[in-house]
C-alpha positions, 0 to 999 in steps of 0.5 A: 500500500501507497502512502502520502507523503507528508514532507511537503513545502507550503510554499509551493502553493498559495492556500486556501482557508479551510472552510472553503477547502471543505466547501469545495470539496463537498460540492466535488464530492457531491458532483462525482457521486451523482456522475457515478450513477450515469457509468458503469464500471467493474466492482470486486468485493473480498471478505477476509475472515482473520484471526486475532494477529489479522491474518486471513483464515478464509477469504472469499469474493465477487467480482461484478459490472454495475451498470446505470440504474442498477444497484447491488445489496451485499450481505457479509458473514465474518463469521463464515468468510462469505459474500451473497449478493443480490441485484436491486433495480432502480425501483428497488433501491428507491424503496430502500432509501425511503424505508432508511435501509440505505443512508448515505453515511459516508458522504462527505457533506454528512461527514463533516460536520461530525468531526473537528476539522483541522488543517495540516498543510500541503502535501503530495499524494501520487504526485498530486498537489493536495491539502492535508485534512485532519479529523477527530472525535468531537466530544458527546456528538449525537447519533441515532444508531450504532454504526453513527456512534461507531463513525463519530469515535473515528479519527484520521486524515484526508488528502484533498485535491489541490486542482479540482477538490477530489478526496484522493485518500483517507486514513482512519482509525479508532483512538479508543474502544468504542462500546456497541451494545453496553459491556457485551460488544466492544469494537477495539479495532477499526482501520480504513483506507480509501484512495482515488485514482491516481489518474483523473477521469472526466468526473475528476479522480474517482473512487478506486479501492477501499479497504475496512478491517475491524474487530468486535468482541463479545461476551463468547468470543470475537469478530475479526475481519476486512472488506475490500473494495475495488473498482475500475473501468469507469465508462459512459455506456454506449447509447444502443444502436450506436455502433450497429 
């Protein structure tokens, strides 16, 4: 894995404040996913089952092209080191989001706002001119679930786009255990990794792999595993017809 490096003179670059660095970047952050649902491209999905030194014990994955208008619900058994997919239409995923199944936690618009926001200078990600984000825990935040609660603990930075905003990498983790059901699941684990494609596309540098690994442990045992996302061949399909 590839990280950013940090040795980087500000004087390279003429800075921005950071409220307008952020608002940028939510504004690119909003574009790409709305220009996202209009392409398809290649998804592949791996579960890994660890042990408690995070060593793979059983891996397991699917490989997928999403199209436009297309969706796909995933369910994970870390247990089992398992992935089932199935396809949802357009319909189907419309019905998910008005039932709340589906919320865009991972936004950077909703994002935001949850943490302490903090600039940390410029640096080079791939090469790339970029501003250096960093994000911690605010204290008492307020959540309505255990995956919010779970996301306000995280702390981290994030690597912005000096030329068109794009987030082109963020590197998470847990500072502290963080309790998801009284004393009886505890999560004292959680590292995440997310980086753009180097390369800019026509909708700037869209996503290109994700990597989540966490341990949840309990009463009669424990939970360890990782997620890794990677998506590639990003396209506008062919309007049909066009080369018959």
């Amino acid at each position: 894995m590839v990280y950013p490096s940090h040795s980087e003179s500000n004087k390279e670059f003429s800075s921005l404040p950071l409220d307008e660095i952020l608002k940028r970047a939510i504004y690119q952050n909003e574009l790409m996913t709305k220009a996202m649902l209009a392409l398809q491209y290649q998804e592949k999905v791996e579960i890994q089952k660890l042990d408690s030194s995070g060593n793979p014990l059983k891996t397991n994955s699917l490989q997928f092209l999403v199209k436009p208008g297309e969706g796909f619900l995933l369910s994970a058994d870390p247990q089992t080191g398992t992935l089932a997919m199935r396809k949802l239409s357009t319909q189907d995923i419309q019905k998910a989001q008005a039932a709340n199944m589906v919320s865009d936690y991972l936004s950077l618009k909703n994002l935001v706002p949850r943490f302490a926001i903090s600039y940390e200078g410029m640096s080079r990600w791939h090469g790339l001119p970029s501003y250096i984000i960093r994000f911690d825990p605010k204290p008492n935040q307020p959540y309505q679930s255990k995956i919010e609660k779970l996301i306000n603990a995280i702390q981290g930075k994030m690597w912005i786009s000096k030329e068109d905003y794009s987030v082109l990498c963020v590197e998470g983790r847990l500072p502290k255990p963080v309790e998801m059901a009284w004393f009886i699941a505890v999560v004292d684990k959680l590292e995440i990794h997310y980086h753009a494609s180097a390369e800019k596309g026509l909708f700037g540098h869209l996503p290109s792999f994700f990597d989540l690994e966490y341990r949840l442990k309990y009463i009669l045992g424990q939970v360890h595993a990782r997620q890794i996302i990677s998506m590639k061949n990003f396209e506008l399909p062919q309007p049909m017809g066009k080369n018959e």
